[in-house]
C-alpha distance (Angstrom), angle and dihedral (degrees) to the residues before:
residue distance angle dihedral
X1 . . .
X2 3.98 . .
X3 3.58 119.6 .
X4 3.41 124.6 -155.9
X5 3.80 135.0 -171.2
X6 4.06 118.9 -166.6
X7 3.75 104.2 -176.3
X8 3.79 138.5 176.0
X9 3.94 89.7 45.1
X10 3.82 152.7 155.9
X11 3.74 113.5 -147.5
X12 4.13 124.0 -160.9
X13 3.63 88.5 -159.8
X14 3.71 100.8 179.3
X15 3.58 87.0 -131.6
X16 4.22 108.6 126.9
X17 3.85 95.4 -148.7
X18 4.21 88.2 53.2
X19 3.47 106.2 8.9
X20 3.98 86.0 161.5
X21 4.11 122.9 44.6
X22 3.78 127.7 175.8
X23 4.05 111.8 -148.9
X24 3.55 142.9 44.2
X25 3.48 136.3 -15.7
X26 4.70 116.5 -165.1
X27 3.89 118.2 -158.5
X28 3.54 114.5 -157.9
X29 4.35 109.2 -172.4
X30 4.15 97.6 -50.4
X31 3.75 100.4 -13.8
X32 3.51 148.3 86.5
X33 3.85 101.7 -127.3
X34 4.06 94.0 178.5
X35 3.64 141.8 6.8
X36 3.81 118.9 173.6
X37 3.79 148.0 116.7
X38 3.98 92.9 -70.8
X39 3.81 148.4 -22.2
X40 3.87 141.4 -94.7
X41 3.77 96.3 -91.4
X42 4.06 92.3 -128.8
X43 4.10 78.8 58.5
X44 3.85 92.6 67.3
X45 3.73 103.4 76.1
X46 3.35 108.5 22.4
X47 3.86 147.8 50.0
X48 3.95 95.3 34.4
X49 3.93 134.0 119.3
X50 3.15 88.4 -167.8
X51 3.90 152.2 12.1
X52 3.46 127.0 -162.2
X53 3.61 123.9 -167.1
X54 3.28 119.6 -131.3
X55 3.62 107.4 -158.1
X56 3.53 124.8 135.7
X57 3.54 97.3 -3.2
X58 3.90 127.9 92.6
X59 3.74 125.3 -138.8
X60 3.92 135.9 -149.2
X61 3.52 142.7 155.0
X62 3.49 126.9 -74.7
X63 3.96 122.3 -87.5
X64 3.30 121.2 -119.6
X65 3.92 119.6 -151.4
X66 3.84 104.2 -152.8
X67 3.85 99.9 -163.7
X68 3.59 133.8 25.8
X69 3.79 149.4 119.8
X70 3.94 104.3 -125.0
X71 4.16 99.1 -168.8
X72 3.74 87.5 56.6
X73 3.52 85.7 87.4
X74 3.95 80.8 90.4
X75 3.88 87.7 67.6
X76 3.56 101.3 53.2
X77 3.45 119.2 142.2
X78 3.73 90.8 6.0
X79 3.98 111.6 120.3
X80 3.45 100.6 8.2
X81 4.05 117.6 164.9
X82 3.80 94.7 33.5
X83 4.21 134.1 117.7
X84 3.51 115.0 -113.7
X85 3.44 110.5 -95.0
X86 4.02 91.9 44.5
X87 3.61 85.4 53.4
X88 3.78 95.5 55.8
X89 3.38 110.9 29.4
X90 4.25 88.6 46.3
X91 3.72 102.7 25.4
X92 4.02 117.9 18.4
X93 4.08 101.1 29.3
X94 4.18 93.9 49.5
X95 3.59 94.4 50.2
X96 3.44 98.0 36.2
X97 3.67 96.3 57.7
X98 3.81 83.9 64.1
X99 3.53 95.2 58.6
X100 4.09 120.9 122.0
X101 3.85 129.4 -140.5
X102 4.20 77.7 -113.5
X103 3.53 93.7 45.6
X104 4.10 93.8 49.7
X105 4.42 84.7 47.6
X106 3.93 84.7 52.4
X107 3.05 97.5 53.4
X108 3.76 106.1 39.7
X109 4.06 85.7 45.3
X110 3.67 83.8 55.9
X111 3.87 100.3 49.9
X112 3.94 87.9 36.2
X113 4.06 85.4 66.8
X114 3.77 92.9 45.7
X115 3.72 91.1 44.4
X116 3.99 89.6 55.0
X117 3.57 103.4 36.5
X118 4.27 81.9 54.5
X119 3.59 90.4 54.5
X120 4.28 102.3 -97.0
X121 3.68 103.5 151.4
X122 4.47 86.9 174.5
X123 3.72 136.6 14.0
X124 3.67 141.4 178.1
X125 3.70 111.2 -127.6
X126 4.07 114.7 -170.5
X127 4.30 112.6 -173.4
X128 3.82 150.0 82.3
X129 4.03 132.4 -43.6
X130 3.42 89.7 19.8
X131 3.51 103.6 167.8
X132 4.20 86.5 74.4
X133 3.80 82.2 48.3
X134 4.02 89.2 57.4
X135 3.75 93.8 37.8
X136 4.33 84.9 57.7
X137 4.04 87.1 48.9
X138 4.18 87.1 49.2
X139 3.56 89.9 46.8
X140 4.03 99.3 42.3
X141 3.46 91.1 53.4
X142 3.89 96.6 -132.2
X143 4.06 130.6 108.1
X144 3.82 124.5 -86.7
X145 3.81 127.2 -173.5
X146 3.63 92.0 -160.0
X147 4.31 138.2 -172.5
X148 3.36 138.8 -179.9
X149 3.99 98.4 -126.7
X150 3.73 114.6 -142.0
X151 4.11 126.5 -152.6
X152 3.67 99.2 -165.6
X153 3.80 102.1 -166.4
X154 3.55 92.0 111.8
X155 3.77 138.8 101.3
X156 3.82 112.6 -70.7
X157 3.77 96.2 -106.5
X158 3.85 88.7 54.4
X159 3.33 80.6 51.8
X160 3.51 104.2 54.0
X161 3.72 90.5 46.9
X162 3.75 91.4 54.1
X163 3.23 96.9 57.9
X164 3.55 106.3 41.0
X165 3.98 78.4 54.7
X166 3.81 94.9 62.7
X167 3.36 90.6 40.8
X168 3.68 94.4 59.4
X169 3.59 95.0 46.0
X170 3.64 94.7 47.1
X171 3.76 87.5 54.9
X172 3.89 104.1 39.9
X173 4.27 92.6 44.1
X174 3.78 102.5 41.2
X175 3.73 109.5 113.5
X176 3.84 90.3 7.1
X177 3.78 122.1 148.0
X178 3.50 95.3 35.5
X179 3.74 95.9 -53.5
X180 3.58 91.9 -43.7
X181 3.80 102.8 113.6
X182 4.00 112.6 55.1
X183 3.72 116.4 -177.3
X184 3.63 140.2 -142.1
X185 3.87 146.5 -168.7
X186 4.06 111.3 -110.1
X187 3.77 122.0 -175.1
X188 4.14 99.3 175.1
X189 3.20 97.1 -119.3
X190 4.45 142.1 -62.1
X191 3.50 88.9 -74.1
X192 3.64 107.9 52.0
X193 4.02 88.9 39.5
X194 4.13 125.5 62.7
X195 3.52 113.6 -136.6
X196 3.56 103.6 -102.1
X197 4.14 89.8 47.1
X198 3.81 82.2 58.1
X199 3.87 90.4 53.7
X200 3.38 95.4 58.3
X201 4.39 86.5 55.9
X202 3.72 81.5 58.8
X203 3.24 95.5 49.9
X204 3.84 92.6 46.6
X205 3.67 85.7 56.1
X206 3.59 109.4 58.5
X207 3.89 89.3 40.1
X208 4.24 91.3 59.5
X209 3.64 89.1 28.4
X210 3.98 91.3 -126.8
X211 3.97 134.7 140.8
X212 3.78 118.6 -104.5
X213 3.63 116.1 -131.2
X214 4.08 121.3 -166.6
X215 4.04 141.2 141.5
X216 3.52 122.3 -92.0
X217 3.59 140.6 -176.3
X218 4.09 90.7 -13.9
X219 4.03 93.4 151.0
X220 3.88 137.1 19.4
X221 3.66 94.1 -108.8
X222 3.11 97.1 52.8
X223 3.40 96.9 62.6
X224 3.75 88.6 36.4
X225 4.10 88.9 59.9
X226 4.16 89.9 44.7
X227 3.90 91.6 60.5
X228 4.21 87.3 44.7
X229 3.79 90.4 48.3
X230 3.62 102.3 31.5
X231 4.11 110.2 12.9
X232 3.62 98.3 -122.9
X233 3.93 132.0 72.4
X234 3.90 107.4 -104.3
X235 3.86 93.6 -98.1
X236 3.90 91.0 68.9
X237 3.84 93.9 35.4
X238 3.99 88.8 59.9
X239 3.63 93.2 44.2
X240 3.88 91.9 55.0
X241 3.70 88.0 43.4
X242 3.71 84.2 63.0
X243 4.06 89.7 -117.0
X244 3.44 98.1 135.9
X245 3.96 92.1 49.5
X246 3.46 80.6 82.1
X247 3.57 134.4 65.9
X248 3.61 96.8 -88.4
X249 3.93 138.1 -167.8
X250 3.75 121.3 -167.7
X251 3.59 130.5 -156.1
X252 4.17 120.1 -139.5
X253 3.95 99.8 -20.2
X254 3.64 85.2 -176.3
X255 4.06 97.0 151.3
X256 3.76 107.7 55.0
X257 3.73 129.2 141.8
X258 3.86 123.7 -149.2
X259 3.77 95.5 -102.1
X260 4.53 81.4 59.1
X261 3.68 101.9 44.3
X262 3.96 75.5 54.8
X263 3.76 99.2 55.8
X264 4.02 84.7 45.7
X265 3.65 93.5 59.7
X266 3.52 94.3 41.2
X267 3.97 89.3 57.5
X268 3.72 95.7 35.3
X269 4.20 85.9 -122.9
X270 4.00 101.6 176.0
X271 3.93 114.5 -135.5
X272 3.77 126.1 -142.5
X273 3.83 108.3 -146.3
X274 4.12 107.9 -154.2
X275 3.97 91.2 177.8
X276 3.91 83.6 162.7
X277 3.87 98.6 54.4
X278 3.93 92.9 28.3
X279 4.66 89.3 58.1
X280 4.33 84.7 47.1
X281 3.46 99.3 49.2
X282 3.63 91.1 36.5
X283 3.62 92.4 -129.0
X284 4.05 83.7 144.6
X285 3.88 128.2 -137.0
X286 3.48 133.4 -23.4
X287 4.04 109.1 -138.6
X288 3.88 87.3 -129.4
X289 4.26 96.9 155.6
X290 3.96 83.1 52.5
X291 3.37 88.9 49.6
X292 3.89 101.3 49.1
X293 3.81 88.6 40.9
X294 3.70 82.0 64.7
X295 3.33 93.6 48.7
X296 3.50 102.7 -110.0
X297 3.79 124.0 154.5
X298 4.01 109.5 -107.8
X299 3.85 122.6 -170.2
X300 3.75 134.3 166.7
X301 3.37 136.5 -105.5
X302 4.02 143.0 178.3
X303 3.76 97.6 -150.8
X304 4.27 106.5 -143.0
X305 3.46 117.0 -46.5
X306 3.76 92.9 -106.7
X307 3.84 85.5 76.1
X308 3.57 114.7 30.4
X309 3.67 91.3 28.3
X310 3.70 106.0 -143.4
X311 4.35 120.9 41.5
X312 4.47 85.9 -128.7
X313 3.95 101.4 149.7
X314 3.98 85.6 -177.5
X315 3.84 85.4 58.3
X316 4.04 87.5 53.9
X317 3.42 90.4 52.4
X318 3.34 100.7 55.9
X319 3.70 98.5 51.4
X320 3.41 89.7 47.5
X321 3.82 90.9 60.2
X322 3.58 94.3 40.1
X323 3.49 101.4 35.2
X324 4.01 104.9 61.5
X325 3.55 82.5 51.4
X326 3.59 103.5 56.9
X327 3.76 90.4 43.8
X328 3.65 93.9 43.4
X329 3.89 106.6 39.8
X330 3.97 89.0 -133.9
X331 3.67 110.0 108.1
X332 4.09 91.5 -155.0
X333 3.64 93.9 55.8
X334 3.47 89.9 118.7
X335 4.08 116.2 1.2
X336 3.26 120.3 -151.0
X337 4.06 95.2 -102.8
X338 3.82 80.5 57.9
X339 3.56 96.7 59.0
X340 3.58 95.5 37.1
X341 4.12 92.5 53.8
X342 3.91 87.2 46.2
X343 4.10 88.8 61.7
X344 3.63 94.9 37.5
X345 3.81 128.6 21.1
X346 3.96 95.9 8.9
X347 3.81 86.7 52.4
X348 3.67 99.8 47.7
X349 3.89 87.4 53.4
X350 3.61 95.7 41.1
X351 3.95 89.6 62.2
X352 3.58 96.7 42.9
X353 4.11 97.9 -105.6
X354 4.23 92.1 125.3
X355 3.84 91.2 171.3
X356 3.67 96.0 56.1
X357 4.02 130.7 65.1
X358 3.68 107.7 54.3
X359 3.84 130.0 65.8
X360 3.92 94.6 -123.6
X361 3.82 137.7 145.9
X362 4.00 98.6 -90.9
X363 3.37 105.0 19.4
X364 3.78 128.1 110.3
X365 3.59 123.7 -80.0
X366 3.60 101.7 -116.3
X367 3.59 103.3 124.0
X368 4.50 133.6 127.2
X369 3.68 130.2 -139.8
X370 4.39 120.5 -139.5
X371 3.74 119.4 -151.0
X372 3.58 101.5 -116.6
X373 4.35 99.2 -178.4
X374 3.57 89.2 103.7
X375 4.01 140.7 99.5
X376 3.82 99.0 -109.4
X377 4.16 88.9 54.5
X378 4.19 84.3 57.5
X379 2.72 127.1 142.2
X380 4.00 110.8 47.1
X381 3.80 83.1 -128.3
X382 3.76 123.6 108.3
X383 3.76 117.1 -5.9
X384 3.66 93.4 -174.2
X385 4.06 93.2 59.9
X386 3.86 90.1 45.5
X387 3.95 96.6 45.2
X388 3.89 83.5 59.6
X389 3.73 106.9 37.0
X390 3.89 103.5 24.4
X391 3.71 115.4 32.9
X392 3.59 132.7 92.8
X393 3.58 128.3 -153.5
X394 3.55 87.4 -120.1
X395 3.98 85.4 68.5
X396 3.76 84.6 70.0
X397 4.16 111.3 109.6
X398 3.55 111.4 164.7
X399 4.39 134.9 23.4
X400 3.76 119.8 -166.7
X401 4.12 107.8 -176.8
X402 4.30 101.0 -171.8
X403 3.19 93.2 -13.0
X404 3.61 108.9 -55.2
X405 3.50 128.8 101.7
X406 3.64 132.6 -98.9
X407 3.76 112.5 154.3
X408 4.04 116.4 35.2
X409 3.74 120.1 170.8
X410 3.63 94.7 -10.0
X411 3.95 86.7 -51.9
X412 3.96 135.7 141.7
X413 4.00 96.0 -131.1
X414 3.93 95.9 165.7
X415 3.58 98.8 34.5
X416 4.05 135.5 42.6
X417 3.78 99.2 -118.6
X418 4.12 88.5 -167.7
X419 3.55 96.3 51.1
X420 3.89 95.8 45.3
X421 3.69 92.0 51.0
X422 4.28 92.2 44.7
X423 4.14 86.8 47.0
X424 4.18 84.3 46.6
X425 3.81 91.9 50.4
X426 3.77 94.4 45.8
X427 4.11 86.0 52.1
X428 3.66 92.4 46.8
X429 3.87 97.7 50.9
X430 3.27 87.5 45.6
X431 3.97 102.4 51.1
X432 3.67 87.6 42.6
X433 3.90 94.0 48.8
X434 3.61 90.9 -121.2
């Protein structure tokens, strides 16, 4: 079992009482064994396979992006400027229905690098061939809560086959990789699935025992079009549905009312804020201090990188700080601890990975260390404030996911970052007939 000994340290911990610690942190295989102010002295020379020194860089747990769709990568840049449902149904849907197994692996390998190198230790991942999506996460060496997502507004034998597709998936990958790959159930969302379709996802669920994960109430009209199809606002649909009888994990919930930030509590339904995605699509604001006053679980997410356009969880952060804020007129809306716990710990419990998300005695070892010898990191003075309103992803210099390595010095050392990005050139010249 490799040992490892980072010393001469500053821990974000994501701990309230001692969200900062000066010291040492020891690895043993895919745990933290010890984090404190010092070591036994008979531990300093001996026992190790390696020591890391600590100085002048800052370490934290791992973020956790809680909603995405990784191969999008493909469709960067393509649609930009539009509302949501012109983006889909003119830009995202028609090109997406021409995508491969080997396009959906380049582009996931693709956004897998981007994700690491930006200091993503696990992310959810909700679309199509998803097996090649699980076989990237295997191969990367980091976590993925991962779901086939279904669109059922197709014929019912489509249907059928869709589902018994997810299901499959959700079965045969769950636990995979050591533990690494979790898996959920994903109908896309009220609007692309008729009632009894989304029955059937409930179903699903209590038989493999797994969370479902879908979008709700991202824009106006969407919740507009649920009470003209349906009679109620999507919040109440879902509930009858018997959605939120099961752990649950929305995506967005950007238009809620008092009376369904109540039901969410009540249920313990986990929301993915995508403040990013949700300001370029125009989709609006979610109400995320209502939410947390309530008690309700709030993560982060990027959204694909079709919408957002880049997978930067530090960039998430900040606007969630800042942005609840400026639309609020109370400057501790959402403090920086807040934000910080909503990409980290809150997260890592919001997707069901307990172990992960704080830097803890017992937890695993997944967990990324920022270069903090430069201007922006000045001064010496609180880490926590600059982590959340200074730092760039591009700050980040190493990844460790249970224990091992994945990022050093800036560096790829699980995958071949050229190769990925030749293979996701090839796939994109060739999808777009170039």
């Amino acid at each position: 079992m490799k040992r490892i000994w980072i010393k001469n340290g500053i821990f974000l911990t994501a701990n309230e009482q001692e969200p900062v610690l000066r010291g040492s942190m020891v690895v043993e295989g895919d745990r933290i064994v010890y984090l404190g102010a010092a070591l036994p002295p008979e531990e300093e020379a001996k026992g190790f396979d390696e020591i890391v020194d600590g100085t002048r860089r800052l370490f934290m747990p791992g973020l956790v992006n809680t909603h995405g769709h990784a191969a999008m990568s493909l469709l960067r840049g393509v649609g930009d400027d539009l509302a949501l449902q012109v983006w889909l149904e003119e830009k995202m849907w028609p090109n997406e229905a021409r995508f491969t197994a080997e396009d959906v692996r380049a582009g996931t390998l693709l956004s897998i690098v981007e994700m690491l190198k930006f200091g993503t230790t696990a992310f959810v991942d909700m679309y199509d061939h998803m097996d090649e999506v699980a076989q990237a996460v295997e191969a990367s060496g980091m976590r993925g809560v991962l779901a086939r997502g279904v669109i059922g507004l197709c014929p019912p034998d489509v249907q059928e086959t869709k589902l018994a597709e997810a299901i499959r998936f959700a079965r045969e990958w769950n636990g995979a990789a050591n533990g690494r790959i979790t898996t959920m159930i994903s109908p896309h969302a009220p609007y692309t699935c008729p009632p009894e379709y989304i029955l059937r996802f409930v179903e699903a669920s209590a038989e493999l025992n797994l969370p479902i994960h879908t979008h709700m109430s991202e824009t106006a009209r969407e919740v507009e079009q649920n009470v003209r199809d349906y009679g109620v606002r999507p919040v109440e649909h879902l509930e009858k549905l018997g959605v939120f009888d099961r752990p649950c994990l929305v995506a967005h919930g950007v238009h809620l009312n008092a009376e369904e930030i109540a039901i969410l509590a009540r249920h313990d339904v986990r929301v993915s804020h995508n403040p990013g995605s949700n300001l370029k699509l125009a989709s609006g604001i979610a109400p995320v201090p209502e939410l947390l006053h309530a008690g309700v679980k709030v993560s982060l997410g990027t959204d694909g990188s079709a919408s957002n356009n880049n997978l930067d969880l530090f960039e998430e952060m900040r606007l969630a700080a800042l942005l609840h804020k400026g639309v609020s007129g109370d400057p501790t809306a959402i403090p920086a601890f807040e934000a910080f716990r909503m990409a980290t710990a809150a997260g890592a419990e919001s997707v069901w990975l307990p172990e992960t998300g704080r830097l803890q005695a017992g937890k695993k070892a997944d967990f990324i260390a920022l270069d903090i010898d430069q201007p922006h990191f000045e001064p010496a003075s609180n880490y926590l404030s600059h982590v959340v309103y200074s730092a760039s992803a591009k700050d980040v210099t190493d990844v460790w996911v249970d224990g091992r390595a994945l990022v050093r010095n800036g560096e790829c050392v699980t995958l071949d970052e050229e190769k990925i990005k030749a293979e996701f050139r090839l796939r994109y010249a060739k999808l777009m007939g170039a």
